[in-house]
LOVEXDO-389467 format. One line per field, with one value per residue (C-alpha): residue in one letter; chain; x negated, y, z; residue number from 1. Coordinates in Angstrom, 1 decimal, padded with zeros to 4 digits. Each point is the difference from the previous one (the first is absolute). Layout:
N
aa: [A | ...]
ch: [A | ...]
px: [X | ...]
py: [Y | ...]
pz: [Z | ...]
i: [NUM | ...]
This chain:
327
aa: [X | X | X | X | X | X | X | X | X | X | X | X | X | X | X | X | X | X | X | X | X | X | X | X | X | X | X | X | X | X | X | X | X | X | X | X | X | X | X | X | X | X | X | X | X | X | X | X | X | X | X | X | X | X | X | X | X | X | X | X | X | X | X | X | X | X | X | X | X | X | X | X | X | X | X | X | X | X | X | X | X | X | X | X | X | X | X | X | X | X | X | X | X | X | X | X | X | X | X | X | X | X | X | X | X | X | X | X | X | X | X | X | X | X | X | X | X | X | X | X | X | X | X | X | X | X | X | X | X | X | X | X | X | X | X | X | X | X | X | X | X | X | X | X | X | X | X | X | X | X | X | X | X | X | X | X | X | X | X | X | X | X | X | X | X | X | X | X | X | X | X | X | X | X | X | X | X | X | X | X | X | X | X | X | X | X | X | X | X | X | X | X | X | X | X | X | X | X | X | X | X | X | X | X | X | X | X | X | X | X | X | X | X | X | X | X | X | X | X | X | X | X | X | X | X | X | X | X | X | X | X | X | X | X | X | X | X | X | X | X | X | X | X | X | X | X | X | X | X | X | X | X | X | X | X | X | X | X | X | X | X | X | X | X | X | X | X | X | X | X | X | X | X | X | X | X | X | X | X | X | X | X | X | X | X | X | X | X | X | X | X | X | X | X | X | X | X | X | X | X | X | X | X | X | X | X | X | X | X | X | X | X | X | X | X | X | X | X | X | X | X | X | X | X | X | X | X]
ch: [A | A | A | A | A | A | A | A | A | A | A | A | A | A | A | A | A | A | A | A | A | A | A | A | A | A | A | A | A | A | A | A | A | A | A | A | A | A | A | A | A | A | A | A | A | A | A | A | A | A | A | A | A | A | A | A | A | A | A | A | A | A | A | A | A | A | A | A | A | A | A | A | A | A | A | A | A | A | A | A | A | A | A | A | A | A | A | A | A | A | A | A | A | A | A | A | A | A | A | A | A | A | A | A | A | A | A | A | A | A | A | A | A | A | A | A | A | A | A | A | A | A | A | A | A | A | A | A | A | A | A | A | A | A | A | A | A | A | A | A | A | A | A | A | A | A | A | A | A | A | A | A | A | A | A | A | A | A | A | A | A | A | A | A | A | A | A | A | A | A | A | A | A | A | A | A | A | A | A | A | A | A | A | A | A | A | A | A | A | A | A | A | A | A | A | A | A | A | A | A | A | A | A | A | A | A | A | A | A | A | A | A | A | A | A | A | A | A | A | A | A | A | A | A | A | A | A | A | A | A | A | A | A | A | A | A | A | A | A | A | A | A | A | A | A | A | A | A | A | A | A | A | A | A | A | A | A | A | A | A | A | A | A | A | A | A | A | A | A | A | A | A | A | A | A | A | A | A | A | A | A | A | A | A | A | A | A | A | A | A | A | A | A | A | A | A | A | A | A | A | A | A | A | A | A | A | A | A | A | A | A | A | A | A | A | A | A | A | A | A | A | A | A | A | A | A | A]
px: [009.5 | -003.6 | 000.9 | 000.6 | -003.1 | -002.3 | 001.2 | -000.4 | -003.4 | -001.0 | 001.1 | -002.1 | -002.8 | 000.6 | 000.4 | -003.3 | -001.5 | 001.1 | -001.2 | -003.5 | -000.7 | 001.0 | -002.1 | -002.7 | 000.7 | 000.1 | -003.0 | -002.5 | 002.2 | -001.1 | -003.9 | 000.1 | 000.8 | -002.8 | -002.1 | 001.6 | 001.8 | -001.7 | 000.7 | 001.4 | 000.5 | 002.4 | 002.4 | -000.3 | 000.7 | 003.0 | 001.4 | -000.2 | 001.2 | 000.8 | 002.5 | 001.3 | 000.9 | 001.3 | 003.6 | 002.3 | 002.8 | 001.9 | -000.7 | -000.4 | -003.1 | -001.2 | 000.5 | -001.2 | -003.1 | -000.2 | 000.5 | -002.7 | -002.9 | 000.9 | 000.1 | -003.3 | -001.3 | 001.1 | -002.2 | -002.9 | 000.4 | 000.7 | 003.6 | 001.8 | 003.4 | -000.6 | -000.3 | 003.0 | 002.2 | -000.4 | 000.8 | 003.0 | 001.1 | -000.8 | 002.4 | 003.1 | -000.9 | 000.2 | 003.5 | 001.8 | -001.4 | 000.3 | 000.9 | -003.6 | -001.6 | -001.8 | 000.4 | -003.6 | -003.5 | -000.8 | 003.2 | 003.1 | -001.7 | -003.3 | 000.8 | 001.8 | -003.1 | -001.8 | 002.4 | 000.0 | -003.7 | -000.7 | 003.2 | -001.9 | -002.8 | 001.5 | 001.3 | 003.5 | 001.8 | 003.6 | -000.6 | -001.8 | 002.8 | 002.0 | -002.0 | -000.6 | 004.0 | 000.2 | -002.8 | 002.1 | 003.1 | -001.9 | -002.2 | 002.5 | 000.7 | -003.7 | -001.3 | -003.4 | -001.8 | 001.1 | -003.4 | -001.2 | 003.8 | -001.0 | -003.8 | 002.5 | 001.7 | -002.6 | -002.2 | 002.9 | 000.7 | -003.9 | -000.5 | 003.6 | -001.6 | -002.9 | 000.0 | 003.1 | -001.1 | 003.3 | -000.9 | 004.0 | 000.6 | -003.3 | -000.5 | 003.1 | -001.3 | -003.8 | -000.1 | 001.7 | -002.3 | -003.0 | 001.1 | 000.8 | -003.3 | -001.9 | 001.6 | -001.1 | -003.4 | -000.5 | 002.6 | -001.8 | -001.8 | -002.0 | 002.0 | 003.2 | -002.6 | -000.4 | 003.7 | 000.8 | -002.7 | 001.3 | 004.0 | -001.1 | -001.7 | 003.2 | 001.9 | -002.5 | -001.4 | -003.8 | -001.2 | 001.8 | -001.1 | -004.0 | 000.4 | 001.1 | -002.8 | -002.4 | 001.3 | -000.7 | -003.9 | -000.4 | 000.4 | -002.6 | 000.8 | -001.6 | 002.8 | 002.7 | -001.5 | 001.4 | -003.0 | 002.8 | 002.0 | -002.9 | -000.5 | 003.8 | 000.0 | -003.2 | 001.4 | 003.5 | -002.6 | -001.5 | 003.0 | 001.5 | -003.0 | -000.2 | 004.3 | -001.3 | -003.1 | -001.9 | -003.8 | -002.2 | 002.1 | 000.7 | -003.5 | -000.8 | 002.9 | -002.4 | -002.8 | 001.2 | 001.7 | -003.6 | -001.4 | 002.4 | 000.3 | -003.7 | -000.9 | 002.7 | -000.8 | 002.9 | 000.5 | 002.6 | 000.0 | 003.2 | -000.9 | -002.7 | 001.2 | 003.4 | -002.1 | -002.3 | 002.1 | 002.7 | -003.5 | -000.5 | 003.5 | 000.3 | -002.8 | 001.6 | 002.4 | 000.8 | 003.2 | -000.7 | -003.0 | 001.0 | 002.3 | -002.3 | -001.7 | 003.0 | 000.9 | -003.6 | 000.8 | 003.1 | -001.6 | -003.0 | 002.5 | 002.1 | -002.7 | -001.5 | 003.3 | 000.8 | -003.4 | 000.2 | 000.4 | 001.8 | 001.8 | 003.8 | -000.5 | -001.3 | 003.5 | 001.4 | -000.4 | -000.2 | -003.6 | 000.9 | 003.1 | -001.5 | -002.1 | 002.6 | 002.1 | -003.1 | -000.8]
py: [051.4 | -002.0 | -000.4 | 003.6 | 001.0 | -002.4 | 001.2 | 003.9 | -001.3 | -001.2 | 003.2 | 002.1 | -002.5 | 000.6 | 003.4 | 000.6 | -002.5 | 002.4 | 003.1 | -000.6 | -001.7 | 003.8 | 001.8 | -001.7 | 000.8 | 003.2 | 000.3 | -002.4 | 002.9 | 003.1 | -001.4 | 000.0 | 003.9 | 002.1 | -003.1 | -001.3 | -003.3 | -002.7 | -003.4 | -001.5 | -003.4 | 000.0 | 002.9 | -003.3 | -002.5 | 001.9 | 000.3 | -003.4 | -001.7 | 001.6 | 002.9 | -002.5 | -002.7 | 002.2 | -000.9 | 002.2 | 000.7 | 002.4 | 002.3 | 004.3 | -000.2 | -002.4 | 000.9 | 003.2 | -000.9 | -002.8 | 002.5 | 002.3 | -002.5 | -001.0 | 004.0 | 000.5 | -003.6 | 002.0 | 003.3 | -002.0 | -001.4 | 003.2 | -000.9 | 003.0 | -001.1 | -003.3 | 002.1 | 002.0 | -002.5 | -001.7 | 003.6 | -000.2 | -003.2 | 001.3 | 002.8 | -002.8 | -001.1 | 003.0 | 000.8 | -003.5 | 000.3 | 003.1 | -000.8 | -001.0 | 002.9 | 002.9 | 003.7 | 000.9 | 000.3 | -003.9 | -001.2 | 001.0 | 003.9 | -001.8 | -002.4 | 002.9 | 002.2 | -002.9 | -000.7 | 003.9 | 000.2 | -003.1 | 000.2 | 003.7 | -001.7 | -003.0 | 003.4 | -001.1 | 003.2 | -001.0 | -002.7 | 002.1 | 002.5 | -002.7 | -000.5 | 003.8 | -000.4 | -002.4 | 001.7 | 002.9 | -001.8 | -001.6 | 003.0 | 001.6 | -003.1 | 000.2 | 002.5 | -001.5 | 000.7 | 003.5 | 001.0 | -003.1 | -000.1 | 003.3 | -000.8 | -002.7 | 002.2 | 002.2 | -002.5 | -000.8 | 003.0 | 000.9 | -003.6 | 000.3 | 003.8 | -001.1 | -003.5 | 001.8 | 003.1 | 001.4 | 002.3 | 001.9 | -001.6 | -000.2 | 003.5 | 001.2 | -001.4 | 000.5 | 002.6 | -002.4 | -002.9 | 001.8 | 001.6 | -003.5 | -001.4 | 002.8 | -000.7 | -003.2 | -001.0 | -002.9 | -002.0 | 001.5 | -001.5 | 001.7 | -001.6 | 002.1 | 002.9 | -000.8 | 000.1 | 003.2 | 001.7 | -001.1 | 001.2 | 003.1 | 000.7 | -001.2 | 002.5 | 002.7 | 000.5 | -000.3 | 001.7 | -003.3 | -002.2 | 001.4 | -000.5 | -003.8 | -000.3 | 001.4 | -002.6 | -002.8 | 001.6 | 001.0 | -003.5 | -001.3 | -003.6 | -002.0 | -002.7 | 002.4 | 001.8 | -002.2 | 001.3 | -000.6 | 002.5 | 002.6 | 000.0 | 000.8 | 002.8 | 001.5 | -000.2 | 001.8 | 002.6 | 001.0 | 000.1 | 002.5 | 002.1 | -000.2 | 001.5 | 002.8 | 001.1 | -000.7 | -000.9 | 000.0 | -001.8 | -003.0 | -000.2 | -000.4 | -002.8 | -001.5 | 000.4 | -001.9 | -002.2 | -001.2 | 000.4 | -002.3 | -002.7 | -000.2 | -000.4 | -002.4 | -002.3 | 000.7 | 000.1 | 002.8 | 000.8 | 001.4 | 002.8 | 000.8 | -000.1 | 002.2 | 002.0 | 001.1 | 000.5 | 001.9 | 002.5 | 000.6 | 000.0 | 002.7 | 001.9 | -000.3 | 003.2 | -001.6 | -001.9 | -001.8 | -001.0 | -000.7 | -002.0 | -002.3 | -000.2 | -001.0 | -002.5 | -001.9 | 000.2 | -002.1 | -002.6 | -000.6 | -000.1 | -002.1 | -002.2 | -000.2 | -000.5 | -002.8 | -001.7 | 000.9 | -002.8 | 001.7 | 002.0 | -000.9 | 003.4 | 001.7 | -000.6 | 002.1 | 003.0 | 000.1 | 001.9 | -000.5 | 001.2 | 003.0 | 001.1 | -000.6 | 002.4 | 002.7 | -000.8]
pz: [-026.4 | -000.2 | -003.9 | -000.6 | 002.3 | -002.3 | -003.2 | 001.5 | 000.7 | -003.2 | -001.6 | 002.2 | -000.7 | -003.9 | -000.1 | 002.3 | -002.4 | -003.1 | 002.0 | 000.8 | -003.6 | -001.3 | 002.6 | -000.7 | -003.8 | 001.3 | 001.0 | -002.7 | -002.6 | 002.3 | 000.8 | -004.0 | -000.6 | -001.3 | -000.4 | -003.3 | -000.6 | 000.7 | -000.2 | 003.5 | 000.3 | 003.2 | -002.2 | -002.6 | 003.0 | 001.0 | -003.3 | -001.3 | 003.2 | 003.4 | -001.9 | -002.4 | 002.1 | 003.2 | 000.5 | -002.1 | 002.6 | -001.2 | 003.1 | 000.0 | 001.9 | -001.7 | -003.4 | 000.3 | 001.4 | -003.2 | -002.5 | 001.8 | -000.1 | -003.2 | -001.8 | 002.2 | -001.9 | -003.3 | 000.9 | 000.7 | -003.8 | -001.3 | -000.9 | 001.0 | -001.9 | 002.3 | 002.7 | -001.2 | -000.5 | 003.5 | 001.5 | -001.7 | 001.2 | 003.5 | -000.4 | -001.4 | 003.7 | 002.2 | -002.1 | 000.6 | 003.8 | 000.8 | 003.8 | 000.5 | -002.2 | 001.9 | -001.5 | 000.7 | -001.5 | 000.2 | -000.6 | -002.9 | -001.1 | 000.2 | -002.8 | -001.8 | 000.3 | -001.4 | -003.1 | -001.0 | 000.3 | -002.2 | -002.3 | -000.8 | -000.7 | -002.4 | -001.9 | 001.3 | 001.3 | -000.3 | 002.3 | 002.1 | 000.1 | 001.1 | 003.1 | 000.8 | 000.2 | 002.3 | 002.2 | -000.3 | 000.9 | 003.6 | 000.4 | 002.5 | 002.3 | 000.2 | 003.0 | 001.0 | -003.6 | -001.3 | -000.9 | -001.6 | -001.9 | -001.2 | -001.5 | -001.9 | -001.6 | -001.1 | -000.5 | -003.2 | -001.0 | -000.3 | -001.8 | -002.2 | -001.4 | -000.7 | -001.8 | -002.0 | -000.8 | 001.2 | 003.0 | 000.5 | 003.2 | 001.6 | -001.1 | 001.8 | 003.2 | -000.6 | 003.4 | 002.3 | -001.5 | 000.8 | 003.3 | 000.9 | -001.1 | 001.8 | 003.1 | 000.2 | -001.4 | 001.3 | -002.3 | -002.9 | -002.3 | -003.3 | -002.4 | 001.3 | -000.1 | -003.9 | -000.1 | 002.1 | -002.4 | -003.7 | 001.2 | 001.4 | -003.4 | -001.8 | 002.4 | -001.7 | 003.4 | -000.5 | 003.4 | 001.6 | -002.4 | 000.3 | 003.8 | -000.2 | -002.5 | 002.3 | 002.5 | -001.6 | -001.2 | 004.0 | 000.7 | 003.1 | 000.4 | -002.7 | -000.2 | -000.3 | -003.0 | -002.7 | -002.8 | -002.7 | 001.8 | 000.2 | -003.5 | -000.7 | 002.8 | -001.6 | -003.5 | 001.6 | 001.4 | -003.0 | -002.1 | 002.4 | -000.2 | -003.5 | -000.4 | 002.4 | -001.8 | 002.5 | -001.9 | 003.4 | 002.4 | -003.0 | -000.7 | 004.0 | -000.5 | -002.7 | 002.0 | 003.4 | -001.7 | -002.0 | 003.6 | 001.7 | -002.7 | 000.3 | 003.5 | 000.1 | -003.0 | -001.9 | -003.5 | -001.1 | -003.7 | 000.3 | 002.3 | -002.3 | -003.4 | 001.3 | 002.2 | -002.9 | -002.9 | 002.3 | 000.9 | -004.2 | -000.7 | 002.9 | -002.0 | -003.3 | -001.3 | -003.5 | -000.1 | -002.2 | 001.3 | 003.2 | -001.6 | -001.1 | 003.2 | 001.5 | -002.6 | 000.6 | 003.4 | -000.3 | -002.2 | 002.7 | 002.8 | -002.0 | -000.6 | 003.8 | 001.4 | -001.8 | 001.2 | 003.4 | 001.6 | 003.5 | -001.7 | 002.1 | 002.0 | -003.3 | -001.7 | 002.7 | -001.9 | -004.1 | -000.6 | -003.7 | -000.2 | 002.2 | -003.1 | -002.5 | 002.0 | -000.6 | -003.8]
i: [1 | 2 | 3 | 4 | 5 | 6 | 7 | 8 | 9 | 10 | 11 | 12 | 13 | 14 | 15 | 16 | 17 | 18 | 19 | 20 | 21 | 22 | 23 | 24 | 25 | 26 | 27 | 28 | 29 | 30 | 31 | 32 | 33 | 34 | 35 | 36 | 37 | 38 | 39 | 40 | 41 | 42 | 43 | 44 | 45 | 46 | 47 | 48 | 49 | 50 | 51 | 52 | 53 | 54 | 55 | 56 | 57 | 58 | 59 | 60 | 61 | 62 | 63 | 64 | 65 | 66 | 67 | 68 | 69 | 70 | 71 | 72 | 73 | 74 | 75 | 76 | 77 | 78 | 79 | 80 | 81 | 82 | 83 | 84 | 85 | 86 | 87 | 88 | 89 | 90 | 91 | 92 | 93 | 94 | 95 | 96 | 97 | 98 | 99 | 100 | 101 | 102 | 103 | 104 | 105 | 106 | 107 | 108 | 109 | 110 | 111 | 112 | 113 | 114 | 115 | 116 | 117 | 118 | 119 | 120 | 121 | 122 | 123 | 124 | 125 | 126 | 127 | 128 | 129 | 130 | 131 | 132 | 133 | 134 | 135 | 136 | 137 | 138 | 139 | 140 | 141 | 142 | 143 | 144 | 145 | 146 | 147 | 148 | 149 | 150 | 151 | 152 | 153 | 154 | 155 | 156 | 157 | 158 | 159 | 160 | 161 | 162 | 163 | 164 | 165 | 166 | 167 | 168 | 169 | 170 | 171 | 172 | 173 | 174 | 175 | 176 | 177 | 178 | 179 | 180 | 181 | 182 | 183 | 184 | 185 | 186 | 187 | 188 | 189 | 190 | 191 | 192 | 193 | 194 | 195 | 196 | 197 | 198 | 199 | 200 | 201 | 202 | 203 | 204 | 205 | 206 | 207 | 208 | 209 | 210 | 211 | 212 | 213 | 214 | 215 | 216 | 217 | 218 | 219 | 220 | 221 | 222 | 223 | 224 | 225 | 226 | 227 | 228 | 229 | 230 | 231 | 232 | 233 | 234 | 235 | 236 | 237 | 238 | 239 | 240 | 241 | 242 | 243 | 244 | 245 | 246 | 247 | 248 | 249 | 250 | 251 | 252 | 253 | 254 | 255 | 256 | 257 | 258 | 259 | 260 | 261 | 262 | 263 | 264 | 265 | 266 | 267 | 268 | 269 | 270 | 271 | 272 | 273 | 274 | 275 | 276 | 277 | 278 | 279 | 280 | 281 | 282 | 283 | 284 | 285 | 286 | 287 | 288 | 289 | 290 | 291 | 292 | 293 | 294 | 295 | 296 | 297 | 298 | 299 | 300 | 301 | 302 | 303 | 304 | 305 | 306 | 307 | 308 | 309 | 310 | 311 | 312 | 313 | 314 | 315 | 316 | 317 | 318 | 319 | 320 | 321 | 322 | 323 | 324 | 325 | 326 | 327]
């Protein structure tokens, strides 16, 4: 029995060993968010040596907490396929131990949520199907997470409309998404705002698609208001008011916009070069002329798009394509 107790000992002993090294990961990658990446010697220390040369016992706990630390390592570099890839490897784990894995929001749906998310953002959506399938497939033996299993999957289907520019299903389900979302603010975030206000507009339901706009433009909290995402919800504002007919309330848009860019140090050509050209185009009653206007139009956006250096939310919805569809 003392033999077996030692060896039971010593595994504890590793596995504690492997768990604090990725808390304290953890927490040098969190202190590090909203501040930039800087260089940190210890994230270099563990890397090189203590991750490396921890035992490799081929152990669920264990391994998972490895692959962890080491796709947290990859974020800090900016290697999200790194990243990816060890996420991948965590989920070969959970399937060949599935005794140990736990159906809940830190454990097996966790990682899945994880995979869709970043296999969206690699541009991979087969794989990402994949996963939503499995989280499908565990979704009911799980009873302690049904809202958070829910954001998931909307979460997807908002990301899968609009990095594909095919909004079918998320347009069939566009009321349930946003009553979910209403009824519980506190797991959203503006970026699902931006997303709730470009398929609402693909659903040809402008009212709902000025209101989520106005969301993200109402924002209070200064590190929730994403200045990239103000722009686009600005720029969806006027181009609604501008398919209405509505002169007064775009040029207000204009107006606030060039108010709030201002007094917050921001830089938006975009909202003024769309805002302004949509106001004479709006005057113009030739077609032919308007025409024209509308063909500049889409060689300046063309031509600010493709310098804007932020532009990942900008891509969410095809400005140029938008005037092409009006020439």
């Amino acid at each position: 029995m003392q033999p077996k107790l030692h060896l039971n000992l010593n595994d504890l002993k590793e596995r504690f060993e492997v768990y604090s090294l990725f808390k304290e990961v953890e927490q040098l990658y969190r202190a590090q968010i909203g501040f930039g990446k800087k260089d940190n010697k210890r994230l270099k220390e563990i890397e090189k040596h203590e991750l490396l040369n921890a035992k490799k016992k081929i152990h669920f706990g264990t391994e998972v907490i490895r692959n962890y630390v080491s796709s947290m390592i990859c974020q800090m570099k900016d290697d999200t396929t790194g990243s990816y890839m060890h996420l991948k490897s965590n989920l070969k784990v959970y399937e060949q131990h599935m005794e140990y894995a736990h159906n809940n929001s830190t454990g097996h749906l966790g990682l899945l949520d994880s995979l869709i998310r970043m296999a969206c953002s690699l541009g991979k959506f087969d794989e990402a199907d994949n996963y939503f399938s499995a989280l499908e497939k565990i979704e009911a033996q799980n009873e302690f997470d049904k809202d958070w299993n829910l954001s998931i999957r909307y979460e997807y289907l908002l990301t899968k409309a609009v990095s594909l520019q095919k909004f079918d299903d998320a347009i069939k389900r566009i009321d349930e998404i946003e009553k979910f979302y209403l009824a519980h603010n506190e797991i959203v975030i503006p970026p699902q705002y931006a997303r709730l206000m470009i398929v609402f507009y693909r659903a040809n339901r402008k009212d709902k698609s000025l209101d989520w706009a106005q969301r993200i433009i109402d924002l209070k909290d200064e590190k929730r208001q994403y200045d990239i995402l103000q722009v686009m919800a600005r720029c969806m504002a006027m181009l609604i008011y501008f398919e209405v007919g509505n002169y007064s309330l775009l040029e207000s848009q204009i107006g606030s916009a060039r108010f709030y860019f201002s007094k917050h140090g921001i830089e938006s050509k975009l909202t003024s070069t769309l805002g302004n050209a949509l106001l004479k185009i709006l005057k113009q009653i030739d077609k032919k002329e308007r025409r024209k206007l509308f063909e500049k139009l889409s060689k300046d956006l063309k031509a600010l798009l493709s310098s804007e250096k932020q532009n990942n939310f900008l891509t969410w919805f095809d400005f140029i394509q938008w005037c092409s569809e009006r020439m």
